[in-house]
N, C-alpha and C positions, 0 to 999 in steps of 0.2 A: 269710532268710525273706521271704516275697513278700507285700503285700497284697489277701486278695481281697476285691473287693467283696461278695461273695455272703456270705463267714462275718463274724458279728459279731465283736469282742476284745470283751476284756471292758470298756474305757468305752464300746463304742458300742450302745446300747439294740437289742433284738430288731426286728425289725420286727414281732410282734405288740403289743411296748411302744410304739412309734410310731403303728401305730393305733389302741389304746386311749387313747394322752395326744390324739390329733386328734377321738377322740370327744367325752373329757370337754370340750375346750378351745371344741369348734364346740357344745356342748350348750346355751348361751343364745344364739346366734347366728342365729341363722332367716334371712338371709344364704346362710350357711354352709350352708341344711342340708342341699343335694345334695352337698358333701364329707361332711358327717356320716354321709349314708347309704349314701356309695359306702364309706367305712371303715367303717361296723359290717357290709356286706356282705363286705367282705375278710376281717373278723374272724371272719364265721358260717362261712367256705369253711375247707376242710379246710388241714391245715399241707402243705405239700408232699411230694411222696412219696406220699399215702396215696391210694388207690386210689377212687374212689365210683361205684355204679352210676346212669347216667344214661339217662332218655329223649328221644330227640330229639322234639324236638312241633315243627310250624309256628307260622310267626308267629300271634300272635292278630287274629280279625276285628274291624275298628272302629278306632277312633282311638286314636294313643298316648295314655299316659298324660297326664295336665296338660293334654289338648286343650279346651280348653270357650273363651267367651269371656271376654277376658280388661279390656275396657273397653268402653262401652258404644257399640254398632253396631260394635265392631270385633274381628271372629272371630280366635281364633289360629289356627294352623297345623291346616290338616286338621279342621277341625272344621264345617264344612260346605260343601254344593256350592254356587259362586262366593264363594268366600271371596277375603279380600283380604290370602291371602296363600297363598304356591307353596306345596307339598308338604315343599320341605326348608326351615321353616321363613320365609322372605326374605320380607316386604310386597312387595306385587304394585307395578306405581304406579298403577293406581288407587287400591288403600287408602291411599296415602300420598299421593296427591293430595285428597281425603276428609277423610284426617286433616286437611294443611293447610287447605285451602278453611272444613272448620268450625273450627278453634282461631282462624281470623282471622275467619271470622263472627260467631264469639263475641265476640272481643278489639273490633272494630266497635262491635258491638250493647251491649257493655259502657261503653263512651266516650262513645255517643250518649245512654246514658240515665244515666248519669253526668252529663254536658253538661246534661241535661235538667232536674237535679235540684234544691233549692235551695241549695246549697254547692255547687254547680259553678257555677248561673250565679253568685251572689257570687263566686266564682275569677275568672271572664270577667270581672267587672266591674271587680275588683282590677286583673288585667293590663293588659285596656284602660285604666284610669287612668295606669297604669304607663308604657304605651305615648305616654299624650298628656304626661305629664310628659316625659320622655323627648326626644319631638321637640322641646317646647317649650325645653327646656336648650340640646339639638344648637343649635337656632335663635338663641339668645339667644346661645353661643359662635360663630356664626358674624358674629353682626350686630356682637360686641366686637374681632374680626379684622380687619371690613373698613374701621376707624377709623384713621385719619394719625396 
């Protein structure tokens, strides 16, 4: 007897058992939940074999599904003209030029008023102490080095 992939035995679960345990299991997972819904769609199609009458319709007008913005100043795929990103999904490089240029604007402007603050400069003030300790030591082990 040969095995075929196609017919279950009896320990290996149906494959409508298999997509039902991926539903229950992806059911608190929000992660998951485009597997969740590609299986309970497998689930709702007819079992094989069965015949269903179908109408073909054209694609629908307007943006796939999920299109909208997805962070702020930065459009997802197809969701407006000069978006800062291609049609099949890929950031353009300007959007990702954009991207970088502000997240290091921020990270900058973050530092300087940090810096600015009153527990930053206290930090500056620590280091530079740090710093003059420091040379002063280097200094003092140099001057016991160069003793006969």
């Amino acid at each position: 007897m040969t095995d075929d992939a196609t017919t279950p035995t009896d320990s290996t679960p149906s494959d409508r058992e298999v997509l039902e345990t991926v539903v229950a299991l992806t059911a608190s997972r929000p992660a998951l939940a485009a597997v969740r819904e590609a299986a309970s769609s497998l689930l709702a199609s007819p079992e094989p074999g069965v015949t269903v009458d179908a109408e073909i319709v054209d694609d629908p007008v307007g943006p796939p599904v999920g299109v909208g913005v997805t962070e702020s100043g930065l459009a997802a795929p197809g969701a407006v003209e000069g978006s800062t990103w291609t049609a099949n999904g890929v950031p353009t490089w300007d959007g990702v030029r954009e991207r970088v240029e502000g997240r290091s604007g921020s990270a900058m402007g973050a530092a300087e008023l940090d810096a600015e603050s009153a527990a930053g400069r206290t930090e500056a003030e620590k280091f530079a102490e740090r710093e003059r300790a420091g040379k002063a030591r280097l200094e003092e082990i140099r001057k016991s080095m160069r003793r006969p």
